[in-house]
C-alpha positions as a Python dict, from the first residue, in 0.01 Angstrom:
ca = {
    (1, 'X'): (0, 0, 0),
    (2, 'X'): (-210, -188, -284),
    (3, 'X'): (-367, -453, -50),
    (4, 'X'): (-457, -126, 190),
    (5, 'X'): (-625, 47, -135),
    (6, 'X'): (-776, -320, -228),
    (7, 'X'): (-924, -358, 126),
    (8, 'X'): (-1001, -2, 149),
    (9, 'X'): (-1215, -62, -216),
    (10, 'X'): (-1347, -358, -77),
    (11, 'X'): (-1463, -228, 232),
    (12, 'X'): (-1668, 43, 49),
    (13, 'X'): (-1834, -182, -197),
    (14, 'X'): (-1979, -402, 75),
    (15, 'X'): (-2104, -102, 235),
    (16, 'X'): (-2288, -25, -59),
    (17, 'X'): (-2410, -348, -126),
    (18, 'X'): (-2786, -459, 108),
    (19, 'X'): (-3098, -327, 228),
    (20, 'X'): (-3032, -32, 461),
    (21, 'X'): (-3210, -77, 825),
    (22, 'X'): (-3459, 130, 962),
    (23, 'X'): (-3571, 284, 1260),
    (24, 'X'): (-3956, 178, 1302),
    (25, 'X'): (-4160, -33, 1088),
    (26, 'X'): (-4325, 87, 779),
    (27, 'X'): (-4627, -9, 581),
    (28, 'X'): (-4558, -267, 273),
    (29, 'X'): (-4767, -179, -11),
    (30, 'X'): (-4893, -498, -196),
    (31, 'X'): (-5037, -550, -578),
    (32, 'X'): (-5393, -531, -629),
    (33, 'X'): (-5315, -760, -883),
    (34, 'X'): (-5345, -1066, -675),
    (35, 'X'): (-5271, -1388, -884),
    (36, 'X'): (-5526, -1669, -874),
    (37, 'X'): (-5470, -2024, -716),
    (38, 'X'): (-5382, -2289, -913),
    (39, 'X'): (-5651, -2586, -977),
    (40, 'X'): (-5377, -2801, -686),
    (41, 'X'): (-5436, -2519, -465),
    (42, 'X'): (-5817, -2445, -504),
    (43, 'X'): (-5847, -2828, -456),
    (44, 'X'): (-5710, -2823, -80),
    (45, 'X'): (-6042, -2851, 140),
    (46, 'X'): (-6132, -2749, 452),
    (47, 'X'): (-5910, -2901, 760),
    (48, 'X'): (-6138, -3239, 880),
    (49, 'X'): (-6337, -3211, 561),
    (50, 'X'): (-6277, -3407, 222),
    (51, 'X'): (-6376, -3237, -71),
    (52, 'X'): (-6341, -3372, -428),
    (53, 'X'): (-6253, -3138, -661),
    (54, 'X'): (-6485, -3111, -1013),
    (55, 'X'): (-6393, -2884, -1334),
    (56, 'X'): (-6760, -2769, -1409),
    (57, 'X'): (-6818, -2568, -1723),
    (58, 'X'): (-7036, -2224, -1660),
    (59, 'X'): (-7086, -1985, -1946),
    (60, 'X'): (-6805, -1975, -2115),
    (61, 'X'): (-6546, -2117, -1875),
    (62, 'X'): (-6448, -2378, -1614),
    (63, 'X'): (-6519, -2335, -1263),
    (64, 'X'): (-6382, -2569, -957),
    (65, 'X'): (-6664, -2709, -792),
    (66, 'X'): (-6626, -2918, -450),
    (67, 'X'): (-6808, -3202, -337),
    (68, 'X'): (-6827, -3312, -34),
    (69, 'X'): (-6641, -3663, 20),
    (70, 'X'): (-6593, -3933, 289),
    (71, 'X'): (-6252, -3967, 175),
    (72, 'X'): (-6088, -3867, -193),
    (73, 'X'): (-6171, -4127, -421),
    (74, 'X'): (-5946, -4314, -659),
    (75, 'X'): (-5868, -4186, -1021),
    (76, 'X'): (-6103, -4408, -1179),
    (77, 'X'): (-6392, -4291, -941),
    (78, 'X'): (-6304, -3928, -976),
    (79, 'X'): (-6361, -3923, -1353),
    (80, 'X'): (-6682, -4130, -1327),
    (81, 'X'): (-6823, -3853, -1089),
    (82, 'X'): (-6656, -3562, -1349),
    (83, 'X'): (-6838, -3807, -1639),
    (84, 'X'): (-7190, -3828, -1455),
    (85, 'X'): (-7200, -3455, -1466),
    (86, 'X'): (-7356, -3160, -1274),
    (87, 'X'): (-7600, -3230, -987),
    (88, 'X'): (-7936, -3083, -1010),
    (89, 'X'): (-7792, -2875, -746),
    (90, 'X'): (-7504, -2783, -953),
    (91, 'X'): (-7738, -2752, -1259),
    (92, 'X'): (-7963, -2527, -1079),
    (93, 'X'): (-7688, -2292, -1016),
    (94, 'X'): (-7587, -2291, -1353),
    (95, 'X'): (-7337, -2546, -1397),
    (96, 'X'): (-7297, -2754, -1733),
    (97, 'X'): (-7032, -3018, -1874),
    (98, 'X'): (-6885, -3016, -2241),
    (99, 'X'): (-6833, -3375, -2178),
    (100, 'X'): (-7158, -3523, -2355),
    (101, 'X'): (-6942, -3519, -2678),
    (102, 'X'): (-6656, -3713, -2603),
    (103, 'X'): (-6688, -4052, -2462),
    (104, 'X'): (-6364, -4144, -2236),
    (105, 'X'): (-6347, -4550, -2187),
    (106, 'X'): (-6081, -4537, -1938),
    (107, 'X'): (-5749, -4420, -1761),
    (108, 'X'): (-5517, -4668, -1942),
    (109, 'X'): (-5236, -4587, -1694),
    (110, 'X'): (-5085, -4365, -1408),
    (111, 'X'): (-4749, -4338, -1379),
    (112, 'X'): (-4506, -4082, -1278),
    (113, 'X'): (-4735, -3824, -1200),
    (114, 'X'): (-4913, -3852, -1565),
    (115, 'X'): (-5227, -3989, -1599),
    (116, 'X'): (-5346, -4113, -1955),
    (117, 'X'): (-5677, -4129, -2050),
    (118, 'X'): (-5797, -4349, -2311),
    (119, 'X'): (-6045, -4156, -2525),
    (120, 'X'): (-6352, -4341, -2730),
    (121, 'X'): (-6575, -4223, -2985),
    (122, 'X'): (-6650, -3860, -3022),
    (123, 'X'): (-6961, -3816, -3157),
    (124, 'X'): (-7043, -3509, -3349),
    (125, 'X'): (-7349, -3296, -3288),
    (126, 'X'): (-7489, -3434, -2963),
    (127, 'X'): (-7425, -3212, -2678),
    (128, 'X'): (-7207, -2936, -2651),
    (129, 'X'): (-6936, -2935, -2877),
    (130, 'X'): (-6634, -2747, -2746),
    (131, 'X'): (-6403, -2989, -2687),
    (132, 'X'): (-6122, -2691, -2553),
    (133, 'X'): (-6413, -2721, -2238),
    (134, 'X'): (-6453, -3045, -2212),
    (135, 'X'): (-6018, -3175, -2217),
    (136, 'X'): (-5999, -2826, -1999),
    (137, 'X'): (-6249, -3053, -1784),
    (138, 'X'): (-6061, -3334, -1803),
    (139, 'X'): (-5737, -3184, -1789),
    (140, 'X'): (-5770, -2951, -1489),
    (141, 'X'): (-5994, -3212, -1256),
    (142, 'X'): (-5748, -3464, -1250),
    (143, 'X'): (-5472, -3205, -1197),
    (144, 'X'): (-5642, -3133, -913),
    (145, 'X'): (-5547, -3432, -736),
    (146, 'X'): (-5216, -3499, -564),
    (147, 'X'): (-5082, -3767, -735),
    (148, 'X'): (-5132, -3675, -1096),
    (149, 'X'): (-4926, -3380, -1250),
    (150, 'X'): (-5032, -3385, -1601),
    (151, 'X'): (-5278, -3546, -1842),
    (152, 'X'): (-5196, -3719, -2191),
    (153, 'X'): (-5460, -3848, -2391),
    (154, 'X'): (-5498, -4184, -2641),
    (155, 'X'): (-5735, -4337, -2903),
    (156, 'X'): (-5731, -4693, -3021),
    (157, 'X'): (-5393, -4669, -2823),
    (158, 'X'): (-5226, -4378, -3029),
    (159, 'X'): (-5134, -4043, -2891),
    (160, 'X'): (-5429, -3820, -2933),
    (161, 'X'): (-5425, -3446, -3027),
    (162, 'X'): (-5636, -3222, -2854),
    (163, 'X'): (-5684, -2888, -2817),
    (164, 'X'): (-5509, -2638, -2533),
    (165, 'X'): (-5747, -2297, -2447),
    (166, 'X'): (-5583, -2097, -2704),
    (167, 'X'): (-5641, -2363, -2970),
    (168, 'X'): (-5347, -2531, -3071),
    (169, 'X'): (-5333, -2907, -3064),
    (170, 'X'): (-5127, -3105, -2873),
    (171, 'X'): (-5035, -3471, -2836),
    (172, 'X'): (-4827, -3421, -2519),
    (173, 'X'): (-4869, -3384, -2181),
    (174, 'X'): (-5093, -3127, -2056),
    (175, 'X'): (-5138, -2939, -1732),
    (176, 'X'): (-5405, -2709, -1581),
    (177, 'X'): (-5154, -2395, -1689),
    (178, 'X'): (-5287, -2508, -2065),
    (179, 'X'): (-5630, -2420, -1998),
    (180, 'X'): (-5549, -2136, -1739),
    (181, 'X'): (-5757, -1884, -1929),
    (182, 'X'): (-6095, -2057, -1903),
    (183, 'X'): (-6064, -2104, -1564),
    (184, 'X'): (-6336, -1907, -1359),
    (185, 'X'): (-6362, -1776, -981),
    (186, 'X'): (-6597, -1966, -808),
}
């Protein structure tokens, strides 16, 4: 009689349990809110068509700006062209960099998806001088790229701490998430 009543109960809490069926399709109403792509994602170019991707500052923010490319260049390359700045192109349309503070004398290594970049002399009062832009520069171009998941930065070979978008300092490992709110639509 009990394993009856047990089945029984069981039997009626499965039933209960799933998404009922229905006999025709229905419309699925989706968010407005639509969330935006990630720096990785906004990087992907066109099929057949390289693109490198460049963290360009614009007003107040950082906006992804592609360049056309035979092929995706290596690290090293990738920050020169982020270093040399906007194009006249990109200048005419109102692109900037934040980088003409900071001077960056190499990637000292990539390994494990983390790329560190060996930071030199930051001079003060030539240029712009918001460096939350110009590590959000930094920080979210090389993101961009396949093989490097986050960013740490160095001076003289020590652990350098910079500032995230909502201006605390880290010495860690940062990702494009850390400057998420300066990021602009194209």
């Amino acid at each position: 009689m009990w394993a009856l009543v047990a089945a029984l109960v069981l039997a009626l809490a499965l039933a209960g349990c799933g998404v009922p069926t229905e006999d025709s399709p229905r419309p699925v109403t989706v968010s407005s809110r639509a969330s935006a792509p990630s720096p990785a994602q906004a990087g992907s170019p066109a099929p057949g068509r390289p693109a490198e991707l460049l963290f360009l500052v614009r007003d107040t923010g950082l906006v992804a700006v592609r360049r056309p490319a035979e092929q995706m260049p290596a690290i090293d390359a990738h920050l020169r062209d982020l270093l040399s700045g906007p194009t006249t192109a990109e200048r005419d349309a109102g692109y900037t960099s934040a980088l003409t503070g900071i001077t960056v004398t190499g990637i000292v290594e990539v390994g494990g998806g983390d790329a560190t970049v060996e930071i030199g002399s930051r001079s003060d009062g030539s240029g712009r001088s918001d460096e939350v832009l110009a590590y959000g520069q930094i920080v979210c171009t090389l993101t961009s790229r396949a093989d490097v998941d986050t960013v740490s930065f160095r001076h003289d070979g020590q652990p350098l701490r910079v500032p995230r978008a909502d201006a605390s300092l880290t010495d860690g490992r940062l990702t494009a998430a850390d400057y998420a709110d300066l990021i602009l639509p194209s």
